[in-house]
DOLO-113437 format. One line per 8 residues: number of its first residue (from 0); their letters; for each residue x, y negated, z of C-alpha. Coordinates in nm, 4 decimals, m for minus. Layout:
BEGIN
NUM = a = X,Y,Z; ...
% end
This chain:
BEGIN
0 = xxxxxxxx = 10.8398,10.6082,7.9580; 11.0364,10.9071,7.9438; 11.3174,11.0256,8.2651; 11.5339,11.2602,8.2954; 11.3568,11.3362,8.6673; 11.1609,11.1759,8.9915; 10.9625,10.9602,8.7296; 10.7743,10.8568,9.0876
8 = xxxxxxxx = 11.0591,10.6303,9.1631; 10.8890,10.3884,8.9234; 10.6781,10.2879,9.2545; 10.9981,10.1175,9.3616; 10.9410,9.8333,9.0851; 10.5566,9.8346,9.1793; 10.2816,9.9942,9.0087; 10.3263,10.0550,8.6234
16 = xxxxxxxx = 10.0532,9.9624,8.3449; 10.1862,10.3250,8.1602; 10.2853,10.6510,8.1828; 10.5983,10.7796,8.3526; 10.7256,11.1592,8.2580; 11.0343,11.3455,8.2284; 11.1730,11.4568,7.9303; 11.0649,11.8281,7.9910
24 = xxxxxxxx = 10.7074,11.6856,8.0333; 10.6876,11.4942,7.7150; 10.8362,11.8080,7.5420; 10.4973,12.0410,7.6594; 10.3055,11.7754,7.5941; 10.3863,11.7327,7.2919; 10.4246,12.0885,7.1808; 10.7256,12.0588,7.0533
32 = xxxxxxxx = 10.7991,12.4482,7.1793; 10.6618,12.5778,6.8560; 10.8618,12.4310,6.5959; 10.7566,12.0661,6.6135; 10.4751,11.8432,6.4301; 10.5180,11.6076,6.1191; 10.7101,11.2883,6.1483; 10.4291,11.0190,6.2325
40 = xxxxxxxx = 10.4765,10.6742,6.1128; 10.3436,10.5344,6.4387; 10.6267,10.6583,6.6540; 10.9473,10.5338,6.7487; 11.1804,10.6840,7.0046; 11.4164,10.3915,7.1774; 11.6890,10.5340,7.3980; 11.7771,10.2837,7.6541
48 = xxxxxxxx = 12.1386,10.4108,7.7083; 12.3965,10.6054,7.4833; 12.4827,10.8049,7.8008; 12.4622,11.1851,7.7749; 12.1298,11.1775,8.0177; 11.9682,11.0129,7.7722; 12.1248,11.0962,7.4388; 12.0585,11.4637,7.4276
56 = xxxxxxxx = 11.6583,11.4437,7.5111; 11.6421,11.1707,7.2482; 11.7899,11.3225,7.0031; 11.5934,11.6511,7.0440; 11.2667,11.4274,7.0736; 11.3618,11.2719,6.7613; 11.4448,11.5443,6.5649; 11.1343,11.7352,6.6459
64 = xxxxxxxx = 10.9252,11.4552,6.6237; 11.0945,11.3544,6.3036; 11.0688,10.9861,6.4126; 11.3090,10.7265,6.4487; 11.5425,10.6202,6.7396; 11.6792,10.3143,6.8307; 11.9488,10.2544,7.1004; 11.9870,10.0022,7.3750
72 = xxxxxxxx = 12.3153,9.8670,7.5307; 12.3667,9.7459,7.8590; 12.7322,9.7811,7.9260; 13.0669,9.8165,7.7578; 13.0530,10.1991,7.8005; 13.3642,10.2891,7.6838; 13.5100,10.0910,7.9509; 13.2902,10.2488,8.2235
80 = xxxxxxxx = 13.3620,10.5831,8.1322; 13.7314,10.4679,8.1357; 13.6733,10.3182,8.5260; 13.5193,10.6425,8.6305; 13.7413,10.8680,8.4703; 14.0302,10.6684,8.6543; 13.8683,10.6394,9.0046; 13.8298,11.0430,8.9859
88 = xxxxxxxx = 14.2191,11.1091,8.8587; 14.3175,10.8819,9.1570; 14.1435,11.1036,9.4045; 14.2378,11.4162,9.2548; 13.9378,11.6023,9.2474; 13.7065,11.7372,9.0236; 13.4055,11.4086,9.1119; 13.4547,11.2959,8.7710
96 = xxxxxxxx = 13.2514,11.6160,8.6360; 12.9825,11.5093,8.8030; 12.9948,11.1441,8.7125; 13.0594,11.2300,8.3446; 12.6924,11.3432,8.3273; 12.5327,10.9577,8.3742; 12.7781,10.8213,8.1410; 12.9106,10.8188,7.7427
104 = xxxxxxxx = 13.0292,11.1577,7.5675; 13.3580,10.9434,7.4096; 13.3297,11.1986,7.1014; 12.9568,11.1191,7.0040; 12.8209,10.8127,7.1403; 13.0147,10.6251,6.8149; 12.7977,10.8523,6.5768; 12.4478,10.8081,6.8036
112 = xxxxxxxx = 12.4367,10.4656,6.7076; 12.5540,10.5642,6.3568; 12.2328,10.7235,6.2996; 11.9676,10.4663,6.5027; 11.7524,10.3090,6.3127; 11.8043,9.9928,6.4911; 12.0253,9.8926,6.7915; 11.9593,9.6929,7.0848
120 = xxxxxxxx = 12.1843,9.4830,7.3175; 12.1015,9.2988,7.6707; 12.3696,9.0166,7.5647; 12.5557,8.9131,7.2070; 12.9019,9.0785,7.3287; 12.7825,9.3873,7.2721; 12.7076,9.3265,6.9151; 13.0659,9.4534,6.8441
128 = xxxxxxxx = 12.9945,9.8199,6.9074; 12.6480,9.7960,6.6348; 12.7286,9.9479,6.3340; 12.7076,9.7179,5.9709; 12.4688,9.9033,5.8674; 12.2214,9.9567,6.1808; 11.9844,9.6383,6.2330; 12.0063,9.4435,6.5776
136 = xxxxxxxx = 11.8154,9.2792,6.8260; 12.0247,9.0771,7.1377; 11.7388,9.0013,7.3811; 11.8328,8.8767,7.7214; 11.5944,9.0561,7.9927; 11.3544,8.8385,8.2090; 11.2456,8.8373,8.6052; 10.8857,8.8655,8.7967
144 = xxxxxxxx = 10.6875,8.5544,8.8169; 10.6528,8.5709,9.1401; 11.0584,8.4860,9.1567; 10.9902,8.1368,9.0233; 10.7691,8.0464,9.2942; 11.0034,8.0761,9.5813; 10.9970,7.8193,9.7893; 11.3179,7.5642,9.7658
152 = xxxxxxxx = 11.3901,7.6054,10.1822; 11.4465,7.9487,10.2780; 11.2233,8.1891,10.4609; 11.3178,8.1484,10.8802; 11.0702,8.3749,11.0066; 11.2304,8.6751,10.7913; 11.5883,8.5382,10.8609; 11.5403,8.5257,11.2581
160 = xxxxxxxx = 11.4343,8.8916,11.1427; 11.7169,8.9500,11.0899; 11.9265,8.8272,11.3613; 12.0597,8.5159,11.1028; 12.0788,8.1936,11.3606; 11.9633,7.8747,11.2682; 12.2428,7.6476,11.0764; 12.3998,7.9567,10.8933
168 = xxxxxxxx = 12.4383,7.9399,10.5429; 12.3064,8.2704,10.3865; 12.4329,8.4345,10.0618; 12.2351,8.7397,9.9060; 12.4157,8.9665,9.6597; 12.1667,9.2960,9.5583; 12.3679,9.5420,9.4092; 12.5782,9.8926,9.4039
176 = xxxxxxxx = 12.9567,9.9126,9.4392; 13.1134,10.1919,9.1414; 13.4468,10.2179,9.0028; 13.3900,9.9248,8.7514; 13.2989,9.6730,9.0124; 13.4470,9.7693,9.3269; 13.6968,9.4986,9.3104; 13.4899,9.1848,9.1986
184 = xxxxxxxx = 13.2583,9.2911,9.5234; 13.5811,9.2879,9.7290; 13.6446,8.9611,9.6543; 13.3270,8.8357,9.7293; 13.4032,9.0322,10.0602; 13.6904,8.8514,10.1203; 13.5828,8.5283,10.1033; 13.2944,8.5303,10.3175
192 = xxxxxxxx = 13.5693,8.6057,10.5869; 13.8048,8.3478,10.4567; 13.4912,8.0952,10.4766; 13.4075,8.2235,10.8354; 13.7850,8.1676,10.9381; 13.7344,7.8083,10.8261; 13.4703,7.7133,11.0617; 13.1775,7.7893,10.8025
200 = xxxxxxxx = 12.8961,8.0278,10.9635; 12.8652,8.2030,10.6455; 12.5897,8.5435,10.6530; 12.6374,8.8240,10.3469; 12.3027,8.9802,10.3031; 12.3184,9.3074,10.0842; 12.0941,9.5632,9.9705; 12.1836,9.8580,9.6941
208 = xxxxxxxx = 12.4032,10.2180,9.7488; 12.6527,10.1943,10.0120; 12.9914,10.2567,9.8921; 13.1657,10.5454,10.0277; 13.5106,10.7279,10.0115; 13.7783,10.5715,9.8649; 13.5780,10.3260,9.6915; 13.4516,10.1953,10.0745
216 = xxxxxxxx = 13.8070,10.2115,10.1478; 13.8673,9.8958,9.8821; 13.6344,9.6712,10.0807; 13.7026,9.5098,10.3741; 13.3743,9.4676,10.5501; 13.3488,9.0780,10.6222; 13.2502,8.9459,10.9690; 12.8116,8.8678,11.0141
224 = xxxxxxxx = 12.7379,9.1554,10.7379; 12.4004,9.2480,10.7207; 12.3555,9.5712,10.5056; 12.0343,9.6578,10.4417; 12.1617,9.9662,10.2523; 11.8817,10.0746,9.9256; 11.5771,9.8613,9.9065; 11.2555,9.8653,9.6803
232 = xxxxxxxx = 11.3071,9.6435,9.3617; 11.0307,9.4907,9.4605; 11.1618,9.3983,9.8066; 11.4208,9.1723,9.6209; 11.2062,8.8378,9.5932; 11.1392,8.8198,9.9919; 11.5402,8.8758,10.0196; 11.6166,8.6097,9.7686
240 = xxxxxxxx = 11.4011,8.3868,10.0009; 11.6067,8.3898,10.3566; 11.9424,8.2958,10.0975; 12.0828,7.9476,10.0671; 12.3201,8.0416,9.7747; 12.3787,8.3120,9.5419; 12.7214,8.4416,9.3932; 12.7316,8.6911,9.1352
248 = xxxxxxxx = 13.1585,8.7932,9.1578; 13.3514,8.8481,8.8514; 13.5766,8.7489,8.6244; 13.6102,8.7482,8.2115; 13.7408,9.1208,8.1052; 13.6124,9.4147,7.9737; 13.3539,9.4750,8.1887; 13.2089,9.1450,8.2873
256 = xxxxxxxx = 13.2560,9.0232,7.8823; 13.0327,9.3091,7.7681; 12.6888,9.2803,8.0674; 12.4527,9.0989,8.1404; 12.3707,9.1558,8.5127; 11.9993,9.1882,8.5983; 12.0479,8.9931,8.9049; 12.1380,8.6703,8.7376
264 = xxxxxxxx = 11.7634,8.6132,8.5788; 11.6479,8.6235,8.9386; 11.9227,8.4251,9.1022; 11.8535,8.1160,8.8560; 11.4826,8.1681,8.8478; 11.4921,8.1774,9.2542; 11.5630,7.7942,9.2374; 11.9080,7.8685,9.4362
272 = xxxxxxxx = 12.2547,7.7103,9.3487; 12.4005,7.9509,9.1722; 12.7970,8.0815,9.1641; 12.8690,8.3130,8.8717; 13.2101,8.4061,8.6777; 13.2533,8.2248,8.3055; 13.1759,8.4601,8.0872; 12.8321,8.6603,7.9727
280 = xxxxxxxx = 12.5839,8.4115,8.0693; 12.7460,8.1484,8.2314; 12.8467,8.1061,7.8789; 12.5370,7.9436,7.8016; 12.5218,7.7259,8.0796; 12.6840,7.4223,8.2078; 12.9060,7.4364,8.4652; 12.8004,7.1637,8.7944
288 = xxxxxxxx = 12.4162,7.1582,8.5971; 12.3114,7.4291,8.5995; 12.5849,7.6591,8.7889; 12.9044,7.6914,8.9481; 13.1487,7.8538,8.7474; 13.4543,8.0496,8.8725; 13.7397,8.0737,8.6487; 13.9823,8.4069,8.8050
296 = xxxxxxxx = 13.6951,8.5423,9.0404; 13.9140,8.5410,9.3892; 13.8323,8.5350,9.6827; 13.9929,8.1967,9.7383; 13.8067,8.0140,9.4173; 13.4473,8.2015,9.5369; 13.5117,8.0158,9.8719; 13.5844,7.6725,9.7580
304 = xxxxxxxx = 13.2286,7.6925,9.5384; 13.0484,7.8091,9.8636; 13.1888,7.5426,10.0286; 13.1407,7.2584,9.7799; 12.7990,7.3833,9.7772; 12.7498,7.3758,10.1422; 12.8849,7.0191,10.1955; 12.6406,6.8674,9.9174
312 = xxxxxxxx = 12.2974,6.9176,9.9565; 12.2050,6.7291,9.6221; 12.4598,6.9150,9.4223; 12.2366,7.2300,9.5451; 11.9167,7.0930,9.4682; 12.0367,6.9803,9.1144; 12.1754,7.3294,9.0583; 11.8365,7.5176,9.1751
320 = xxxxxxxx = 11.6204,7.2897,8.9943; 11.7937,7.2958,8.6777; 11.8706,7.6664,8.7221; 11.5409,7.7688,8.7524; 11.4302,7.5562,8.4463; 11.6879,7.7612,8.2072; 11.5069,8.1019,8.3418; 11.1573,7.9219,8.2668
328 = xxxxxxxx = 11.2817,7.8534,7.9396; 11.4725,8.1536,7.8510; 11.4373,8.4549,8.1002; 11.0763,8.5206,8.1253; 10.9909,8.8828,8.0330; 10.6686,8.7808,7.8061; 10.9578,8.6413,7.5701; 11.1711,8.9654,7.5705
336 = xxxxxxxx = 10.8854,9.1801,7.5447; 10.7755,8.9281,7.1753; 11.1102,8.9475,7.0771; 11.1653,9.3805,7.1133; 10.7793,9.4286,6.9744; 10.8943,9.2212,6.6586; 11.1677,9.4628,6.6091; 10.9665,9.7611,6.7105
344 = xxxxxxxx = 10.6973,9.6979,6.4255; 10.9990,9.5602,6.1531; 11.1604,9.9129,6.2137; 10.9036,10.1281,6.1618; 10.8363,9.9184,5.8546; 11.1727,10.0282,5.7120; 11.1407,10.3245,5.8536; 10.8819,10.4885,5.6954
352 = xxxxxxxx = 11.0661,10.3948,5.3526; 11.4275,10.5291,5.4480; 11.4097,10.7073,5.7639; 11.7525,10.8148,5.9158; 11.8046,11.1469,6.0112; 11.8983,11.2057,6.3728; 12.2714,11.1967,6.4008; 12.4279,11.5642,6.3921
360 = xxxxxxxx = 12.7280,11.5258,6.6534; 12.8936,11.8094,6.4846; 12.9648,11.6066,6.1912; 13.1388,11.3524,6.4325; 13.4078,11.5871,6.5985; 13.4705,11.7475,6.2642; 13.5622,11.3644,6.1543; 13.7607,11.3402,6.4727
368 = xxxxxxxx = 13.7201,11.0410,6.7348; 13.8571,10.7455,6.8027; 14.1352,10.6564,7.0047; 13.9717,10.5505,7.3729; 14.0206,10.2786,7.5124; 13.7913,9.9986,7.6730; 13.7858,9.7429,7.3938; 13.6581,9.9696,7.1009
% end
């Protein structure tokens, strides 16, 4: 695994079964300094973002190398770049040059996944953006094992940890706040104090970046908020286990449409009721088996699912159990990891017959780009 730098951050996942470098690393190693080696029908480059951290190395790797690359999509990235871009205008100063390095170049991602020789997506939305003539692979990503053994009653010692009384009703959401979900997270802020206004002693437990600036400005910190402010990955199973329910805030639009979130294998395989927006998974569930599904995302809506939830016991025991069976059956990472080592060995198959050459981004602003906007 290749990083642009601090590949020792991997620790925060636990401890990997391979080798962790940054790009400048693998480019020594490799010595690529001297003009390169032969292409090698063994190797395959897959860049796991079109985002200009990761497009530039890969490309170079690739072309030196002369082995194919495949892409991976995550995110509707023209409408990130779009959120970001915004969110910096508003505040009139230059943050947005800093931003712009983590995401999309708007004039060449378009032509990076021109010249893949196969494209990968974390959910069937994203499809759209794949070019005809680049193959595909939609594989939905999995959770630790470990998740699926939680036990169905939450964990009191760690929740008295915490200063959570007995009786309250605990949600978990794990997670940063950024332009592009700043106000789906406010809503979930709001109606934690719209549930605690109603008589219900309702706990938010988070963990992930605080938000700062004018993007903490757009939340309204809700009353018995326990931030625990950035966590370990691997801290995230013993914090599923003090929650009661989980609610993943949203609604259908150009963000939400286009992800995936990595939470959601975890929340279902955690055997806890679920509340998630309809659209990107809950698209493949059923809404009061194996979820609650919110329709406009607000506050108000998020509020009357908690609450449903909290006055039916059985209606959250149906929901964990059958939640967790749908992650047995579908979000395990043993089945991604099949699925992507399938496509791995079909494209260097193909590959070795017609090999692409890595995309030239000059080509692409001699062409011209695109109008930009979210949807294309």
């Amino acid at each position: 695994m290749l990083v642009p730098h601090r590949p020792e951050t991997v620790a925060s996942f636990g401890m990997p079964s391979f080798s962790v470098q940054t790009f400048r690393q693998a480019l020594l190693r490799f010595g690529l300094r001297d003009g390169g080696k032969p292409g090698r029908e063994d190797l395959l480059i897959h860049a796991w973002t079109p985002r200009e951290t990761v497009r530039r190395p890969s490309l170079d790797l690739a072309a030196r190398l002369g082995a194919p690359y495949l892409v991976h999509l995550e995110d509707n990235e023209r409408r990130l770049y779009l959120s970001f871009r915004a969110a910096a205008e508003s505040r009139a100063h230059g943050q947005f040059g800093r931003w712009r390095r983590g995401l999309i170049d708007p004039r060449e991602w378009r032509g990076f996944l021109a010249g893949a020789a196969g494209m990968t997506c974390i959910f069937e939305s994203l499809e759209r953006f794949r070019p005809a003539h680049v193959p595909g692979l939609v594989f939905w990503p999995g959770c630790e094992p470990e998740i699926f053994d939680l036990a169905a009653t939450a964990d009191a010692a760690l929740r008295r940890s915490l200063g959570i009384p007995e009786g309250a009703l605990v949600l978990f959401y794990p997670g940063n706040v950024h332009p592009a979900n700043v106000q789906d997270v406010a809503e979930l802020y709001r109606a934690v104090t719209l549930l605690g206004r109603r008589g219900l002693p309702v706990y938010l437990v988070r963990t992930g970046h605080p938000a700062s600036g004018a993007l903490a400005a757009k939340l309204e910190r809700p009353p018995n908020f326990i931030d625990l402010g950035d966590r370990p990955a691997s801290r995230i199973p013993e914090l599923l286990a003090v929650s009661d329910i989980l609610v993943q805030p949203g609604r259908p639009d150009s963000f939400n449409n286009y992800r995936l979130p990595c939470k959601l294998p975890m929340f279902l395989a955690s055997g806890r009721p679920v509340v998630m927006p309809d659209c990107n998974l809950a698209t493949h569930l059923r809404d009061g088996e194996h979820c609650l599904v919110t329709r406009t995302g607000s506050a108000e809506e998020i509020a009357g699912k908690v609450e449903a939830l909290a006055a039916d016991p059985e209606l959250r025991r149906r929901l964990g159990r059958n939640g967790r069976a749908f992650a047995h059956a579908n979000l395990r990472w043993e089945i991604a990891a099949k699925r992507l080592l399938r496509f791995y060995e079909e494209t260097l198959a193909t590959a070795g017959r017609s090999r692409p050459r890595p995309f030239d981004s000059l080509s692409e602003r001699a062409n011209g780009s695109p109008p930009l906007d979210a949807s294309r």
